[in-house]
TORVEX-364151 format. One record per residue (C-alpha): x, y, z. Coordinates in nm, 4 decimals, always signed. Example, Ala and Ser with C-alpha at 12.3 -4.5 7.8 and 13.67 -1.06 7.14 Angstrom:
(torvex (+1.2300 -0.4500 +0.7800))
(torvex (+1.3670 -0.1060 +0.7140))
***
This chain:
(torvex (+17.0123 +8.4089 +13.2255))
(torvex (+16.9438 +8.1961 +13.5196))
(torvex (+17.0618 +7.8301 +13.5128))
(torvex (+16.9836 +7.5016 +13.6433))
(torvex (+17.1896 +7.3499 +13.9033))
(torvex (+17.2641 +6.9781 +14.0819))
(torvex (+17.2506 +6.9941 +14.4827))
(torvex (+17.4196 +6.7449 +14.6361))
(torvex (+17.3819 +6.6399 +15.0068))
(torvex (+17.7141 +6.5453 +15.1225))
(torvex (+17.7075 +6.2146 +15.3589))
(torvex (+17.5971 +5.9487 +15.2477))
(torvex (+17.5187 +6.0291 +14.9004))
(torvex (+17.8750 +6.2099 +14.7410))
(torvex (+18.0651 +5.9868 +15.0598))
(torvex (+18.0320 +5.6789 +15.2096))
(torvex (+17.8203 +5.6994 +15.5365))
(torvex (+18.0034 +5.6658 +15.8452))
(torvex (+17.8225 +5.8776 +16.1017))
(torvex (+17.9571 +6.1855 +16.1786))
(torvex (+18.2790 +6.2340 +16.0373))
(torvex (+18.5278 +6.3439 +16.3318))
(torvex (+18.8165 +6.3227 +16.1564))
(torvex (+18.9410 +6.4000 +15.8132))
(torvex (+19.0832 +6.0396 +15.7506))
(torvex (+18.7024 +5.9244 +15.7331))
(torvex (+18.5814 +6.1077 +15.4697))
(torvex (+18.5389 +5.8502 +15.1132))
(torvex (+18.3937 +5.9487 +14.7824))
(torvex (+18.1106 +5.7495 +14.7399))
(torvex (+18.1549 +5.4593 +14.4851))
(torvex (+18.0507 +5.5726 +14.1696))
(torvex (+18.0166 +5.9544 +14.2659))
(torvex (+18.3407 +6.1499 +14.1476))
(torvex (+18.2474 +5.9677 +13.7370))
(torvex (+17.8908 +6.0623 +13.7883))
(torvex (+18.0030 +6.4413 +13.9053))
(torvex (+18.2405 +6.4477 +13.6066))
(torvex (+17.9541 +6.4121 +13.3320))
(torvex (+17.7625 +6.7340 +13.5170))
(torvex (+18.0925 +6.9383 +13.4704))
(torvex (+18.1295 +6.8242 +13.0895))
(torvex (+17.7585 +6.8881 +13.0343))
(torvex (+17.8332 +7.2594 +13.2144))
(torvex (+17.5722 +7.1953 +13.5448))
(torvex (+17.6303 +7.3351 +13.8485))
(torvex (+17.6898 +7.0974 +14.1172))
(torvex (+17.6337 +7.2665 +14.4438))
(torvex (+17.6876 +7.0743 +14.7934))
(torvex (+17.4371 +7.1692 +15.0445))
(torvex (+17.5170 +7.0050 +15.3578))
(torvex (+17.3788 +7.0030 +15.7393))
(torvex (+17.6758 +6.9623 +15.9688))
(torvex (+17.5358 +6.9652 +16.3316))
(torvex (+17.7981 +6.7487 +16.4762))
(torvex (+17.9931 +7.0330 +16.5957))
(torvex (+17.6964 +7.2140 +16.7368))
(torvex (+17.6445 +6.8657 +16.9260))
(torvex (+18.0148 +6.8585 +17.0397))
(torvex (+18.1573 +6.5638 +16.8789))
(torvex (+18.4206 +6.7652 +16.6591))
(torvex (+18.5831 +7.0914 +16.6723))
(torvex (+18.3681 +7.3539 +16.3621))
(torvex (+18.7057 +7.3959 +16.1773))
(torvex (+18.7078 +7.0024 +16.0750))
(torvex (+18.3872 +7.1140 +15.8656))
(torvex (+18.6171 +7.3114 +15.6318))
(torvex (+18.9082 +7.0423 +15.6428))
(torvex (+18.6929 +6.7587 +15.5762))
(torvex (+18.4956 +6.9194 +15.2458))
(torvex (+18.8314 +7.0075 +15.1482))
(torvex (+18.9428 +6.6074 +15.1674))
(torvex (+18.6287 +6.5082 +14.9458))
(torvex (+18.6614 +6.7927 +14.7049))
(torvex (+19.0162 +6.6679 +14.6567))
(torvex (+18.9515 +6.3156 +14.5945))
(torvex (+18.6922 +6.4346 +14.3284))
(torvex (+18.9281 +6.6432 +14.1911))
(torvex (+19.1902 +6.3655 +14.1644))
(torvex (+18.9309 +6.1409 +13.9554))
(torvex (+18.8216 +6.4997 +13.7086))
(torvex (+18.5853 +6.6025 +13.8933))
(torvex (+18.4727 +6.9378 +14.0612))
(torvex (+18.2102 +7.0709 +14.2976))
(torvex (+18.1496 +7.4379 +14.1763))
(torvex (+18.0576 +7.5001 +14.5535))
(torvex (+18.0054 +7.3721 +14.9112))
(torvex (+17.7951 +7.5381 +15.1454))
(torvex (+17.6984 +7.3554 +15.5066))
(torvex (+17.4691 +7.4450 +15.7815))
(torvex (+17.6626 +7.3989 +16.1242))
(torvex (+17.3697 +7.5021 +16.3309))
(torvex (+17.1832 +7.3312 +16.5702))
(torvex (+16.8597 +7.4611 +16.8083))
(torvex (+16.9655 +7.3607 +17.1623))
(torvex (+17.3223 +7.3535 +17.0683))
(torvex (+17.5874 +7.3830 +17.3900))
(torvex (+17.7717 +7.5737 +17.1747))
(torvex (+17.6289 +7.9327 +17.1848))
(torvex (+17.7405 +8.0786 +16.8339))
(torvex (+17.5597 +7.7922 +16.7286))
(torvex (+17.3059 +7.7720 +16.9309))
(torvex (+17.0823 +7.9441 +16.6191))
(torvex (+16.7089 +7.7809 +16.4761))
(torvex (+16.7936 +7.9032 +16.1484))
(torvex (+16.7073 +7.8606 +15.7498))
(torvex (+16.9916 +7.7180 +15.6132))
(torvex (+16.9292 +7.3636 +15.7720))
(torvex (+16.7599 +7.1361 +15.5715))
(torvex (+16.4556 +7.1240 +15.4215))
(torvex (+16.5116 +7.5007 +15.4573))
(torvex (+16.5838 +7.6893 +15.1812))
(torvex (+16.8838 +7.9183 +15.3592))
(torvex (+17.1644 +7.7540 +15.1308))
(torvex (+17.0091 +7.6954 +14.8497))
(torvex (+16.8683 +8.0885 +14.8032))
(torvex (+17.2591 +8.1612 +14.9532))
(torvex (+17.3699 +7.9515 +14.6252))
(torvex (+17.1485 +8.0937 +14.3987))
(torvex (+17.2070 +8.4446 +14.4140))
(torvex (+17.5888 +8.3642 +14.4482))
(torvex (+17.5725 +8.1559 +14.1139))
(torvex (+17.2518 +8.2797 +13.9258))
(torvex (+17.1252 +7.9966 +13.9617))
(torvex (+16.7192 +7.8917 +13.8629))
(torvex (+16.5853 +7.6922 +14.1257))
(torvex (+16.3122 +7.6117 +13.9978))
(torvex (+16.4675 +7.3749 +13.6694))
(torvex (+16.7225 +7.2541 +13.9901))
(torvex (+16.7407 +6.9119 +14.1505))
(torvex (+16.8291 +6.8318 +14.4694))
(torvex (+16.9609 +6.5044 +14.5687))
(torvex (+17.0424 +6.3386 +14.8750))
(torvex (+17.0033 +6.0093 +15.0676))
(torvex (+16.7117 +6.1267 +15.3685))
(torvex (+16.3580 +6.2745 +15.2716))
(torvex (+16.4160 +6.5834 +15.4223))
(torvex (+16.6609 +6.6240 +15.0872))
(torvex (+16.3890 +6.5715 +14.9041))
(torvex (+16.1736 +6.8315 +15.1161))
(torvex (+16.4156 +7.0899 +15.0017))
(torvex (+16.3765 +7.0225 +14.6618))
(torvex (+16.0067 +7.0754 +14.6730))
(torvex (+16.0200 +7.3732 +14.9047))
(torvex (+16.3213 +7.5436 +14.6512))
(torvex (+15.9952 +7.4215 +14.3284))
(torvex (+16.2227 +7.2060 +14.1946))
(torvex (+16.2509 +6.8729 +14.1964))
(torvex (+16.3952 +6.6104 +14.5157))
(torvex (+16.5401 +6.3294 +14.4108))
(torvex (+16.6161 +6.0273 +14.7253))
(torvex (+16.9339 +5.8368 +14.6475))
(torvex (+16.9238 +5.4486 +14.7981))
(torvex (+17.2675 +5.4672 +14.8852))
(torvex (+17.3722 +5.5904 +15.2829))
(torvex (+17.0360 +5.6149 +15.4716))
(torvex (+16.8405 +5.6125 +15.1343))
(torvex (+16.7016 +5.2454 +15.1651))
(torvex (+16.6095 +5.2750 +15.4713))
(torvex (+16.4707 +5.5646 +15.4652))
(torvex (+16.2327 +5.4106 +15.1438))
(torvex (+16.1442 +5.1226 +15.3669))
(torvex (+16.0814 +5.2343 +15.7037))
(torvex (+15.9569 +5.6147 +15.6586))
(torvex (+15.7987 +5.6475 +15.3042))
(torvex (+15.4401 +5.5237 +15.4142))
(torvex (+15.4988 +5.8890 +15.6262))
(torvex (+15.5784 +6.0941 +15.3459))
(torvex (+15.2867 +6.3500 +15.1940))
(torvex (+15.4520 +6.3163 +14.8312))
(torvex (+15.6707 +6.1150 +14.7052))
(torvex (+16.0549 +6.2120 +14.5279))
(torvex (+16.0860 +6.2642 +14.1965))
(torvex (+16.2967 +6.0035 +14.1520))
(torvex (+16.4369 +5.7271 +14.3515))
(torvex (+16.7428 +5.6245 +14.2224))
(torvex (+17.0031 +5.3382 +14.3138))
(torvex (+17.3025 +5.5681 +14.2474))
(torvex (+17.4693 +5.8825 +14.1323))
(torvex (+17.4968 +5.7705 +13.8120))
(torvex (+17.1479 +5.6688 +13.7226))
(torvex (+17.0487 +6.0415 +13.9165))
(torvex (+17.2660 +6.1626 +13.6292))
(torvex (+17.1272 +6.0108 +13.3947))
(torvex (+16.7763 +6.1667 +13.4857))
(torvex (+16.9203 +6.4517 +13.5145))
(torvex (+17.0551 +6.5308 +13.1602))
(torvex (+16.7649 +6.3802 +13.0138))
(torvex (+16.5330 +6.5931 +13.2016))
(torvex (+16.7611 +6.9047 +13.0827))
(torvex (+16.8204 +6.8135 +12.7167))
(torvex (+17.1801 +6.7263 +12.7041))
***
């Protein structure tokens, strides 16, 4: 049977924001994050990292730092008990220099393209699913995937509450100060 899953955006809401990370040495686990993470894993929920990672379509780091630097965060989760059962990223960018990725594709956010990737991988419902990230267009995906978006105020969160959200055509699910108040939400919302 088909389970519920956590998606997690990766900068700014499971690591400190620093603009595009160019170099492994940059990458930070978010205050708070790898303890919040750590109560999905004991509870058994997927936590799934769906990620857009343009900056090498835009030229400012090589594509193989993508793999290096979501090895570095998983690391430091692991380090504090904490696991990500997988990362998937979208390295593609429309206009792109860079001709393999040079692609207008679904995987990049709001698309669904990793999340329906994740799902079949993990039989995963997407429906009873959060996703959870620190822009709106996190949130997008969670109502384009039926299941629920959830804007973090950490990263670009708070500014993206205060300067954007009179835009917005429906509000998240939940706005939440940190990981650990997501969680919260979260396990209530699924019974545990």
């Amino acid at each position: 049977m088909s389970r519920p899953a956590v998606f997690f955006d990766r900068d700014g809401t499971l690591s400190r924001e620093v603009g595009y990370v160019n170099h492994v040495s940059r990458i930070e686990a978010i205050a708070g994050g790898p303890a919040a993470i750590r109560r999905l894993n004991e509870a058994g929920v997927p936590v799934i990292v769906v990620s857009n990672q343009a900056g090498a379509a835009r030229g400012y780091f090589p594509f193989s730092l993508i793999d290096q630097v979501n090895a570095a965060l998983a690391a430091q989760y692991e380090r504090e008990g904490a696991h990500f059962d997988a990362i998937y990223y979208c390295p593609h960018l429309s206009g792109s220099k860079v001709p393999e990725l040079n692609v207008d594709c679904n995987c990049r956010k709001p698309k669904t393209g990793m999340v329906d990737r994740a799902a079949a991988e993990h039989d995963l419902d997407l429906r009873r699913s959060f996703m959870v990230g620190d822009k709106y267009s996190d949130a997008q995906l969670g109502f384009a995937m039926n299941g629920e978006g959830i804007l973090v105020k950490t990263g670009y969160g708070r500014g993206e509450l205060q300067w954007f959200s009179g835009d917005w055509l429906k509000m998240p699910d939940l706005i939440a100060e940190n990981l650990g108040e997501v969680v919260d939400y979260v396990l209530k919302k699924l019974g545990m």
